[in-house]
Each structure stands twice: as structure tokens, then as C-alpha cells.
VODO-262260 format. One line per 4 residues: number of its first residue (from 1); their letters; for each residue x, y, z of N, C-alpha, C, O. Coordinates in steps of 0.2 Angstrom, whole numbers, plus 5000, padded with zeros to 4 digits. Layout:
<recs>
NUM) A) X/Y/Z/X/Y/Z/X/Y/Z/X/Y/Z | ...
</recs>
This chain:
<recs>
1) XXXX) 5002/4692/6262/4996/4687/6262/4997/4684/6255/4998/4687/6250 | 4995/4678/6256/4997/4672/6248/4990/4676/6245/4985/4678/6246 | 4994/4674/6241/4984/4675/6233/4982/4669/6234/4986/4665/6234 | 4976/4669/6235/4971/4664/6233/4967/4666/6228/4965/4672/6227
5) XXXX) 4966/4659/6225/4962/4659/6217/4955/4660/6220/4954/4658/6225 | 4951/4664/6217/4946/4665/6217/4942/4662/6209/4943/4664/6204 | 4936/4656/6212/4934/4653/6208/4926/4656/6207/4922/4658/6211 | 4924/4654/6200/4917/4656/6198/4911/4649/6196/4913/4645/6192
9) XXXX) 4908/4649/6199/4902/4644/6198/4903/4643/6190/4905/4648/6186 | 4902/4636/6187/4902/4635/6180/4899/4630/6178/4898/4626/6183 | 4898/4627/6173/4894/4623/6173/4897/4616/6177/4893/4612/6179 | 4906/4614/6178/4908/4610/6179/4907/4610/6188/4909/4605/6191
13) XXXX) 4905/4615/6189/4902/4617/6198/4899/4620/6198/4901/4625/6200 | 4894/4621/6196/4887/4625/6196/4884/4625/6205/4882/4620/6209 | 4883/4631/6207/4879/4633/6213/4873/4639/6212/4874/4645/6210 | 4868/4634/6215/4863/4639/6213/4861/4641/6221/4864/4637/6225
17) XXXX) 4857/4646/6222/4853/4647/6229/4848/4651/6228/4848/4657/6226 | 4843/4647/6230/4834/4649/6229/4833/4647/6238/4837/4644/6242 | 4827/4650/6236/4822/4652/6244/4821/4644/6244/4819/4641/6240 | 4821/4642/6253/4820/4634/6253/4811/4635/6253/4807/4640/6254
21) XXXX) 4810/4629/6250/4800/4629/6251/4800/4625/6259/4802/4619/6261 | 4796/4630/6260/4793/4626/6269/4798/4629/6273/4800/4635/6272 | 4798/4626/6279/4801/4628/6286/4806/4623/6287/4805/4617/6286 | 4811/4628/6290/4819/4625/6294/4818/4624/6297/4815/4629/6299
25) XXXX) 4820/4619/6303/4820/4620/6310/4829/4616/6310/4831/4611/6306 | 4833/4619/6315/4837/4615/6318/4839/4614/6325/4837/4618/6329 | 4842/4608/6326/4839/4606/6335/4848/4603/6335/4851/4599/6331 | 4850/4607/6341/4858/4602/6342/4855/4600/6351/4852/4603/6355
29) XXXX) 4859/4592/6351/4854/4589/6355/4847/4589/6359/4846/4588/6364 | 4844/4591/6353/4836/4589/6352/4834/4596/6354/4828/4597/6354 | 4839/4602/6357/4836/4608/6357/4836/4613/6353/4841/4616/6351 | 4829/4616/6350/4827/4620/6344/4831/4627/6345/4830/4631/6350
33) XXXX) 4838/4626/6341/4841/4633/6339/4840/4637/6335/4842/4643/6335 | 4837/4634/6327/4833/4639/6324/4828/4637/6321/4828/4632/6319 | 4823/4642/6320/4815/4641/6315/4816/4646/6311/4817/4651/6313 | 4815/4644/6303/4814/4651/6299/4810/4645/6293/4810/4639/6291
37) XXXX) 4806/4651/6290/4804/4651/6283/4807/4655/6278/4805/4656/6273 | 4814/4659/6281/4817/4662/6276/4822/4658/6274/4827/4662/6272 | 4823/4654/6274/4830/4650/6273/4830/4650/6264/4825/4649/6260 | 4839/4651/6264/4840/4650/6257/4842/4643/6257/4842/4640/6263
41) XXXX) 4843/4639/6250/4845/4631/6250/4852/4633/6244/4851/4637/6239 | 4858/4630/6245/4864/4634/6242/4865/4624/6237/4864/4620/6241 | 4866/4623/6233/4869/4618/6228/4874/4620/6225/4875/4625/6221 | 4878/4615/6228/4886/4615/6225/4886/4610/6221/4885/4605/6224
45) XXXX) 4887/4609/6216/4891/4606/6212/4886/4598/6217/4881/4599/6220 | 4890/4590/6217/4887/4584/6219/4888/4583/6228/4888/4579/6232 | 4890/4593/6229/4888/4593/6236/4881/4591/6240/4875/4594/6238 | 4881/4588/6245/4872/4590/6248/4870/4596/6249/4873/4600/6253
49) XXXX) 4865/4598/6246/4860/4606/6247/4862/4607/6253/4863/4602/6257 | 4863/4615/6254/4865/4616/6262/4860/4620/6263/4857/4622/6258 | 4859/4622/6270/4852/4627/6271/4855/4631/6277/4856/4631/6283 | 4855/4636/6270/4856/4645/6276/4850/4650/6277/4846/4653/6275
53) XXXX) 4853/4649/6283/4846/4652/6290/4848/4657/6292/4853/4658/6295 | 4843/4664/6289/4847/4670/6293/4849/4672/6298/4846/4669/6303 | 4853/4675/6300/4855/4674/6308/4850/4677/6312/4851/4676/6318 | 4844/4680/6310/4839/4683/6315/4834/4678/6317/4830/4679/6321
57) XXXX) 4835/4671/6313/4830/4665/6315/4834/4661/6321/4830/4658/6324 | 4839/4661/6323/4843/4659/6327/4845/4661/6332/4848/4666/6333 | 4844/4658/6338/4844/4659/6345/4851/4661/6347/4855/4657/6349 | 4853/4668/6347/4859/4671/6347/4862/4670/6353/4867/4668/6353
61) XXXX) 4859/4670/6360/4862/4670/6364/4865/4663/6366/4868/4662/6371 | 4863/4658/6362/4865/4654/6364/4874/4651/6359/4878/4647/6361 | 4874/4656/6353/4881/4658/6350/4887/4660/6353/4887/4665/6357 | 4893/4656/6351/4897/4658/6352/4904/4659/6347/4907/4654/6345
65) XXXX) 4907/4665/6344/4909/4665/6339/4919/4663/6342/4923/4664/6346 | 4920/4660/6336/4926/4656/6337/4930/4659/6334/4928/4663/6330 | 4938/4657/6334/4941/4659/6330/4944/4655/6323/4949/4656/6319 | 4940/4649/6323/4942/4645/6316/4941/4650/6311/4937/4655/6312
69) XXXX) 4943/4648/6305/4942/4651/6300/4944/4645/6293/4949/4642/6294 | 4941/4646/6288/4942/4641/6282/4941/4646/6277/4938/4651/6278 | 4943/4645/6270/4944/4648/6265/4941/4642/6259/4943/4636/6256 | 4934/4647/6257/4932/4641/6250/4932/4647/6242/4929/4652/6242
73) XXXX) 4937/4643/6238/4937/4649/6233/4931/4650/6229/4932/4655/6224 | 4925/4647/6229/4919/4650/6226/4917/4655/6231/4914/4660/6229 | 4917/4655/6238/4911/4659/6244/4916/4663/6247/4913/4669/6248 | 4922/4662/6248/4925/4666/6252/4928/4664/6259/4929/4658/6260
77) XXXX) 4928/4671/6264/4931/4665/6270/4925/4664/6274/4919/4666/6272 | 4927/4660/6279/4920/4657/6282/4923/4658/6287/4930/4658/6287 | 4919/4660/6292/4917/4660/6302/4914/4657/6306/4908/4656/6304 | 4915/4655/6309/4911/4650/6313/4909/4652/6322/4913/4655/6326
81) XXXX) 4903/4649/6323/4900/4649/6330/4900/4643/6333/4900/4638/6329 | 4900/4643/6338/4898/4635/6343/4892/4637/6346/4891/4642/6348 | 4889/4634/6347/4883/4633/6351/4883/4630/6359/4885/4624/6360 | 4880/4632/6362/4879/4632/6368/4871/4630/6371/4867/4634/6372
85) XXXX) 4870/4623/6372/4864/4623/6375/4861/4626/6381/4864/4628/6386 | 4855/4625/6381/4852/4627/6389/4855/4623/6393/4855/4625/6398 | 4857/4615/6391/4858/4611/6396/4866/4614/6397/4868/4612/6402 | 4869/4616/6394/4874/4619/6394/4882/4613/6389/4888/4614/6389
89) XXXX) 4880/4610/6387/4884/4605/6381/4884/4610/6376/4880/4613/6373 | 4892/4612/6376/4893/4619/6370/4895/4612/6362/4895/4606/6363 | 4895/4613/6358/4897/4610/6351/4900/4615/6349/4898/4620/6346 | 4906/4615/6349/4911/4618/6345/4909/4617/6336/4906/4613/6332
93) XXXX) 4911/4625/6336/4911/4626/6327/4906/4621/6322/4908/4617/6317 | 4897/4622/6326/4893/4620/6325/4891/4624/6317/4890/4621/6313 | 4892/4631/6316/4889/4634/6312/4896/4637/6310/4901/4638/6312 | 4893/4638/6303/4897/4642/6297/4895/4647/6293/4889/4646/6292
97) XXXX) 4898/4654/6290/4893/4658/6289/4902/4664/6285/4907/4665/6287 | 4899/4665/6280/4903/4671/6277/4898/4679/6277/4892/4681/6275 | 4906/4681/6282/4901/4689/6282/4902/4692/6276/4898/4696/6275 | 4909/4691/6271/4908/4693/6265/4908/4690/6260/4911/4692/6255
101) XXXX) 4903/4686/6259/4903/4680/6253/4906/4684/6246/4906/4690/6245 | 4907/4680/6241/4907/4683/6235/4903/4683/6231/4899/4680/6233 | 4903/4687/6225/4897/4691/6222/4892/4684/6220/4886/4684/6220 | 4895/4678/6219/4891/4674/6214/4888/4671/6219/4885/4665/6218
105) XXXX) 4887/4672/6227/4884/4669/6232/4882/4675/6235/4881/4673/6241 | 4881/4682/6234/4881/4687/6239/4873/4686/6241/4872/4690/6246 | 4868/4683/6240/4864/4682/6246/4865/4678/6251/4861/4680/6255 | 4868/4675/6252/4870/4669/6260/4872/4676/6265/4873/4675/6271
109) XXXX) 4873/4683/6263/4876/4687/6267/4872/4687/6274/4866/4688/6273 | 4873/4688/6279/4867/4687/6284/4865/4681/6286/4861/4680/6290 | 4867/4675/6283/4863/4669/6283/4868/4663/6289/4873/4666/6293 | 4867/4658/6289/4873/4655/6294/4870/4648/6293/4864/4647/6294
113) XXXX) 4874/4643/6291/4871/4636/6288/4876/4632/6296/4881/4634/6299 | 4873/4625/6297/4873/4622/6301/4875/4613/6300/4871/4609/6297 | 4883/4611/6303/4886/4606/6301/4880/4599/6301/4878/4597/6307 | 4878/4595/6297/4874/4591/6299/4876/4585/6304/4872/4583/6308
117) XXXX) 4881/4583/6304/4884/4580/6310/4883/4582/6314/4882/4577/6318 | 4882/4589/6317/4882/4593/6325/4878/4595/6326/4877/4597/6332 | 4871/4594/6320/4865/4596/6321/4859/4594/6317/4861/4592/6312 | 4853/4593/6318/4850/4590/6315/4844/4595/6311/4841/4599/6314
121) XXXX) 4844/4594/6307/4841/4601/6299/4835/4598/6299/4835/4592/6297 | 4829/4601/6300/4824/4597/6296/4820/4601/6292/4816/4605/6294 | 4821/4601/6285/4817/4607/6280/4807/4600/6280/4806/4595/6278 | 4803/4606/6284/4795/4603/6283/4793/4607/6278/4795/4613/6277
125) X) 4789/4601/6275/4786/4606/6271/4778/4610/6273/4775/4614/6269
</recs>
């Protein structure tokens, strides 16, 4: 297996991750796949804030897990789900989610953040 570089948050990419304020909701095709008030909010660097949703806020059975996989040298590897509506329109590799994140993100562990293209995030306050 090649080495991958393993990077650390620094002031030149700084990420931080605090408890979002308010409620998450996310709807792929306008149908509520997750609600939580536990959502972390992750800042990368002049990335947009992303919002990880524990996977217990999230309507499991409508998951389905894939075999993509990506690699980010600050988080680790990523895994991904598609979702599947009731109406039954699946969205491939709608969600991302590291089951091993690294130390300088190891809260997202449990957590599973959602492509905003594929889905639509509403943080209320």
C-alpha cells in the first residue's frame, strides 16, 4: 500500500468542529432524511462549514452503503451511503462519513455529513 501523507490542521488550514446552534434538518427530494440538534459544524480552512449529523439522527433504513471510497490527508478515508427515497429515487453517494477519522477530527466519529448538491441542509435556528 503507497504511504499517504498524513496532514495536521495549522494555521494555513485550520479546522475547527463545535456543536452546531439550532437544528439540522436534511431532505433529499424534499423528503426529511435527517433531524438532529446534535450536529457538529466542521471548518476547513475557505471550505463551506459542513454539518455532521450523527448517524442515529438519520433514517437508516433508507441507507445504502457503497463501495466508493476517497482519501483526505487531514480526516482520513471516507465511506459513503446513497440514499434511497420512499418514492424510491436512490441518490448515489449522497453521504460521507469517516469511521476512522484522525485524532485532530476524532469527534465526526459516528457522525455522517451530506453532499449539498444531493441534498438540501437546513441549520434553524
Amino acid at each position: 500500500m503507497a504511504h499517504r501523507e498524513v496532514l495536521e490542521p495549522s494555521a494555513g488550514h485550520p479546522i475547527t468542529v463545535e456543536p452546531t446552534k439550532g437544528r439540522v434538518q436534511v431532505r433529499i427530494n424534499g423528503e426529511l432524511v435527517a433531524d438532529t440538534t446534535a450536529a457538529l459544524e466542521l471548518r476547513e480552512a475557505s471550505i463551506p462549514a459542513v454539518q455532521y449529523i450523527p448517524l442515529d439522527d438519520v433514517v437508516s433504513e433508507r441507507l445504502t452503503r457503497t463501495d466508493t471510497t476517497t482519501y483526505c490527508p487531514f480526516k482520513g478515508d471516507a465511506n459513503y451511503y446513497s440514499v434511497t427515497t420512499s418514492a424510491g429515487d436512490t441518490v448515489e453517494d449522497a453521504i460521507w462519513f469517516y469511521e476512522q477519522p484522525y485524532p485532530a477530527v476524532a469527534q465526526i466519529a459516528g457522525h455522517v455529513a451530506f453532499y449539498p448538491n444531493k441534498a438540501e441542509i437546513s441549520v434553524l435556528e
